[in-house]
C-alpha positions as YAML, in Angstrom:
chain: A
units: angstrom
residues:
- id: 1
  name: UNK
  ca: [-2.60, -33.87, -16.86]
- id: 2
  name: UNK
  ca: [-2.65, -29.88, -16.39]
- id: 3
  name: UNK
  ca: [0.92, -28.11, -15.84]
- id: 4
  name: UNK
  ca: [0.72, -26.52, -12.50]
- id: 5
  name: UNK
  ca: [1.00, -22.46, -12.80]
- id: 6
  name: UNK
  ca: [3.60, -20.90, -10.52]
- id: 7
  name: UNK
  ca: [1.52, -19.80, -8.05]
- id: 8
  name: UNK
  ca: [0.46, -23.05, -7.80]
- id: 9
  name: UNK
  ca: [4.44, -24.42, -7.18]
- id: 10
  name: UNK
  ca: [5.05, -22.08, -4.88]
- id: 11
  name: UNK
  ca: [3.10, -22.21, -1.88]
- id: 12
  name: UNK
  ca: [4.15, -19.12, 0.66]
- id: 13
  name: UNK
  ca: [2.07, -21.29, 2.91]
- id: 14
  name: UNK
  ca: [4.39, -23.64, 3.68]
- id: 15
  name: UNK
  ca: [8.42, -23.01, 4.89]
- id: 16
  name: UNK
  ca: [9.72, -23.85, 1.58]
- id: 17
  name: UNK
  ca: [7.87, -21.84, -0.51]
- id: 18
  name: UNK
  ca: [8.00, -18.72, 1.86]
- id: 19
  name: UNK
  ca: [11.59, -19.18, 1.16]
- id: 20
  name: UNK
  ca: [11.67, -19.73, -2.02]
- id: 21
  name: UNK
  ca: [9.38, -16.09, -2.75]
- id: 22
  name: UNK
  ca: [11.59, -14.61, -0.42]
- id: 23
  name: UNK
  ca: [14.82, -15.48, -3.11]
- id: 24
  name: UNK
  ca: [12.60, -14.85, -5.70]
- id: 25
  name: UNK
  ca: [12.55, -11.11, -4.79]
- id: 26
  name: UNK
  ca: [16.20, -10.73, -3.02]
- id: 27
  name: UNK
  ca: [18.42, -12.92, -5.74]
- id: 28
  name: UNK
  ca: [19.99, -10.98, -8.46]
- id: 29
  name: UNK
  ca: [21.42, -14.07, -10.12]
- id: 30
  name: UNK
  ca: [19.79, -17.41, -11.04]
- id: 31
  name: UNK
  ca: [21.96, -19.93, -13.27]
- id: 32
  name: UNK
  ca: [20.10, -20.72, -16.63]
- id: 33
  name: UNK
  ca: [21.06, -24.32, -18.16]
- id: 34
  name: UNK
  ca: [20.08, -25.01, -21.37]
- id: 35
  name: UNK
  ca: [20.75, -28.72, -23.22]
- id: 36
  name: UNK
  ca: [23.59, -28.20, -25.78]
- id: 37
  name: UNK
  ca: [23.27, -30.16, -29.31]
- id: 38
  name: UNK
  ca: [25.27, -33.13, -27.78]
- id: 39
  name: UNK
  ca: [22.83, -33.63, -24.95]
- id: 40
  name: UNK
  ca: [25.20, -31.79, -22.26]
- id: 41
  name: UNK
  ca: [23.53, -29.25, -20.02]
- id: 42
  name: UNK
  ca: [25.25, -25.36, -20.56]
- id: 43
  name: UNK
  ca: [24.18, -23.83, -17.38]
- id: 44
  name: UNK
  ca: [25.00, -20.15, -17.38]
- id: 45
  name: UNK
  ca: [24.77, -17.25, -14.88]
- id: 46
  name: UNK
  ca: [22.15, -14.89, -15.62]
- id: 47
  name: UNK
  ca: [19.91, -11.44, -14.73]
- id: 48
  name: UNK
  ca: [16.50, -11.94, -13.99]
- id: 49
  name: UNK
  ca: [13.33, -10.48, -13.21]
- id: 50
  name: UNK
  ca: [10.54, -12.21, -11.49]
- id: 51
  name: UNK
  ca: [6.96, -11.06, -12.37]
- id: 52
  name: UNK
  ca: [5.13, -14.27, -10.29]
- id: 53
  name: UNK
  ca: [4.64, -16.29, -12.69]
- id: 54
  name: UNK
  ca: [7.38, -16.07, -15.41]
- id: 55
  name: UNK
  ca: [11.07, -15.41, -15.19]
- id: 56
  name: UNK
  ca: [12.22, -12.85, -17.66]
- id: 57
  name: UNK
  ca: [16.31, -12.59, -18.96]
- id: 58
  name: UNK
  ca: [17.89, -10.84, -21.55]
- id: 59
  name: UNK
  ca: [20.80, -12.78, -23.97]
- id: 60
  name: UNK
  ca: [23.07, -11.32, -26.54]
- id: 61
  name: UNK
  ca: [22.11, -12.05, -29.58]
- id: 62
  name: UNK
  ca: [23.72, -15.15, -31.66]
- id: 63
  name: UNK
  ca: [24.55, -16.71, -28.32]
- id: 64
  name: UNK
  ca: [24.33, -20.53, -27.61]
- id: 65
  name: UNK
  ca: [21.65, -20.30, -25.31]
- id: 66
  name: UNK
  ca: [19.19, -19.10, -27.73]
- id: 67
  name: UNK
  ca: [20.56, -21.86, -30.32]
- id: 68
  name: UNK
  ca: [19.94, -24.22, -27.29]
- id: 69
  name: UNK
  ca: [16.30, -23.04, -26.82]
- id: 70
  name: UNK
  ca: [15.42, -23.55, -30.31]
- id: 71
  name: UNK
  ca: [16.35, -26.40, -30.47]
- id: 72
  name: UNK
  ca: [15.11, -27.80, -27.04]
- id: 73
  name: UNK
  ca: [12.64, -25.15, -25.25]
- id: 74
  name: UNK
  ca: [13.07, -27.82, -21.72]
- id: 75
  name: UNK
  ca: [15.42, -25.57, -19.51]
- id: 76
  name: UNK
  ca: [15.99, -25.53, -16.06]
- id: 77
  name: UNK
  ca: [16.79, -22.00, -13.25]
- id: 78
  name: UNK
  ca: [18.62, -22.71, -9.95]
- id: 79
  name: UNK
  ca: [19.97, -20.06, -7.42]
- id: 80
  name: UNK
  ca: [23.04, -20.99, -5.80]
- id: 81
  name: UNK
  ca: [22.92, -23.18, -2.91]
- id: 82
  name: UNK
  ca: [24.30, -22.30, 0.73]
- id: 83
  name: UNK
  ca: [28.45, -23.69, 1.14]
- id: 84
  name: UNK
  ca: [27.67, -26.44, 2.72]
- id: 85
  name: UNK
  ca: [24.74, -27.72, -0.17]
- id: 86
  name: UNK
  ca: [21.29, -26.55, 1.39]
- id: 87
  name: UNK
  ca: [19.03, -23.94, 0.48]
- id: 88
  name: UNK
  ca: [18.48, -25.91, -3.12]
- id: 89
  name: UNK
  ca: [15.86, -24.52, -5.30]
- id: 90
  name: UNK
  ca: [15.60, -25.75, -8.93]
- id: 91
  name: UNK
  ca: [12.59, -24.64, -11.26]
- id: 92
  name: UNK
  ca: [11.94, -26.99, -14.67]
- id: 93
  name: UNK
  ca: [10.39, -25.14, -17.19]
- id: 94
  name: UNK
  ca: [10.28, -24.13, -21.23]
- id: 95
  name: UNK
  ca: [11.94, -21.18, -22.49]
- id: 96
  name: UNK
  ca: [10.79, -18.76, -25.46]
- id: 97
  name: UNK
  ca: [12.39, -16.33, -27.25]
- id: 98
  name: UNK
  ca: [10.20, -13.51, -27.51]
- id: 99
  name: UNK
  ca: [10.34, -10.54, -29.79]
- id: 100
  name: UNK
  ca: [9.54, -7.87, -27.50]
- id: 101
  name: UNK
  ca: [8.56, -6.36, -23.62]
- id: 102
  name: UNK
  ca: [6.46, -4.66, -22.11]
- id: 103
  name: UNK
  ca: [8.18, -1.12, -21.76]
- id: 104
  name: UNK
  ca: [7.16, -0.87, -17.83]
- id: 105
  name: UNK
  ca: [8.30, -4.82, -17.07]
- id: 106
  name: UNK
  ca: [11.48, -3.65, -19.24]
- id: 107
  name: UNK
  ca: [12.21, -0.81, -16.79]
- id: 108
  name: UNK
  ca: [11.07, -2.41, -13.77]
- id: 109
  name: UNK
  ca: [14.21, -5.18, -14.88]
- id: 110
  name: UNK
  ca: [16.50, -2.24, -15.25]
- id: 111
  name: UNK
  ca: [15.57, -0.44, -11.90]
- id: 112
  name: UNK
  ca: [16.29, -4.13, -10.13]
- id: 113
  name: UNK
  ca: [19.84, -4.04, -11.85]
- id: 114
  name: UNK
  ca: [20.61, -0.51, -11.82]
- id: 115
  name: UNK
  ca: [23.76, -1.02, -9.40]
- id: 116
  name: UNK
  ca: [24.72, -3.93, -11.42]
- id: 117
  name: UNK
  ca: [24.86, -2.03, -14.58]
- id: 118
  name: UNK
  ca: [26.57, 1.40, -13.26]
- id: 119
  name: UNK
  ca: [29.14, -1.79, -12.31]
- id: 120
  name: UNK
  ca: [29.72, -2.46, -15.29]
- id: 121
  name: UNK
  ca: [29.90, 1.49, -17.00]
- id: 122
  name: UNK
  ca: [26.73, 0.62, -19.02]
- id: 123
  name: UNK
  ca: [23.64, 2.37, -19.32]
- id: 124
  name: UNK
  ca: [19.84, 1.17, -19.94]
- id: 125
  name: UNK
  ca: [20.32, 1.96, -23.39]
- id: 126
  name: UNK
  ca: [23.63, 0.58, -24.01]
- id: 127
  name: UNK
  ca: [21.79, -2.78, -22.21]
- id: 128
  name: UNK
  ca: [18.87, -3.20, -24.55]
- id: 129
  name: UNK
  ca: [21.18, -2.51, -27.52]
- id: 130
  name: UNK
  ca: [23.57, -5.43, -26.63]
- id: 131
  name: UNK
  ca: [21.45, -7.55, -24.79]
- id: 132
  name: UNK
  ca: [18.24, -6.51, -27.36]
- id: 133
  name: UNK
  ca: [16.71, -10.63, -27.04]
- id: 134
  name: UNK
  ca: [14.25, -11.40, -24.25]
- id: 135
  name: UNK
  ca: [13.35, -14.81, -23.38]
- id: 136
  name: UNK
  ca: [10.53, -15.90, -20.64]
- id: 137
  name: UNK
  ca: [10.89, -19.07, -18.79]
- id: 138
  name: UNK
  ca: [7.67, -20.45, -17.23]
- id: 139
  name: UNK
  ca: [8.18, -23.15, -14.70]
- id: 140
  name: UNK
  ca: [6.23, -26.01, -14.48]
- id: 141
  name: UNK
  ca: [7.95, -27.64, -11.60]
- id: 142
  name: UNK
  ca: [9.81, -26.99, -8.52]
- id: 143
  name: UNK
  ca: [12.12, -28.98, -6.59]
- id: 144
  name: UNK
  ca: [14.56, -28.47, -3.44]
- id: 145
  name: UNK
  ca: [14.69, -28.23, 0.19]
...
């Protein structure tokens, strides 16, 4: 059995997946949820950057998340859902740690959260310093309505 890439998940074609690209490029948050060492799921809010096939966040180093992910790669991404419970998208997938970015997909993630970060009083630089670990999620599965 092949895992389906995530063009192949996400099919414009149909009214799902035309709104599920359409979050893909407008969201600036999607919750991450690792599986903690007892088997509990640790879903936290996180940055993102969607390149079409991979999601790409940023952690702090020494975080749980990362301890999480070495532990159990299996991770999960949902947006938030509408009040009332619809718009429900939920990608499966495996997370790696990786040791380093491409400089352009790097900047292209800080252009996207530029208003985020002058929010906060931080610069790009300040940024990769304290959140200096990348990780790539590729989903393998898709689910919502």
């Amino acid at each position: 059995m092949t895992t389906p890439s995530a063009s192949e998940l996400i099919d414009p074609a149909t009214d799902f997946g035309a709104r599920v690209a359409e979050r893909l490029e407008r969201e600036q948050i999607v919750w991450l949820t690792t599986v903690g060492p007892t088997g509990t799921p640790q879903p936290n809010p996180v940055w993102f950057r969607w390149d079409g096939e991979a999601f790409l966040v940023f952690s702090q180093p020494d975080r749980p998340k990362l301890r999480n992910i070495a532990r159990n790669p299996r991770v999960a991404l949902h947006f938030n859902s509408t009040e009332s419970g619809g718009e429900v998208v939920v990608f499966g997938g495996v997370a790696r740690v990786e040791t380093a970015v491409d400089p352009e997909e790097e900047a292209a993630y800080l252009d996207k959260y530029e208003a985020g970060l002058a929010g906060l009083s931080m610069t790009g630089d300040r940024f990769r310093a304290e959140y200096s670990v990348p990780i790539r999620v590729v989903p393998d599965r898709l689910r919502g309505f």
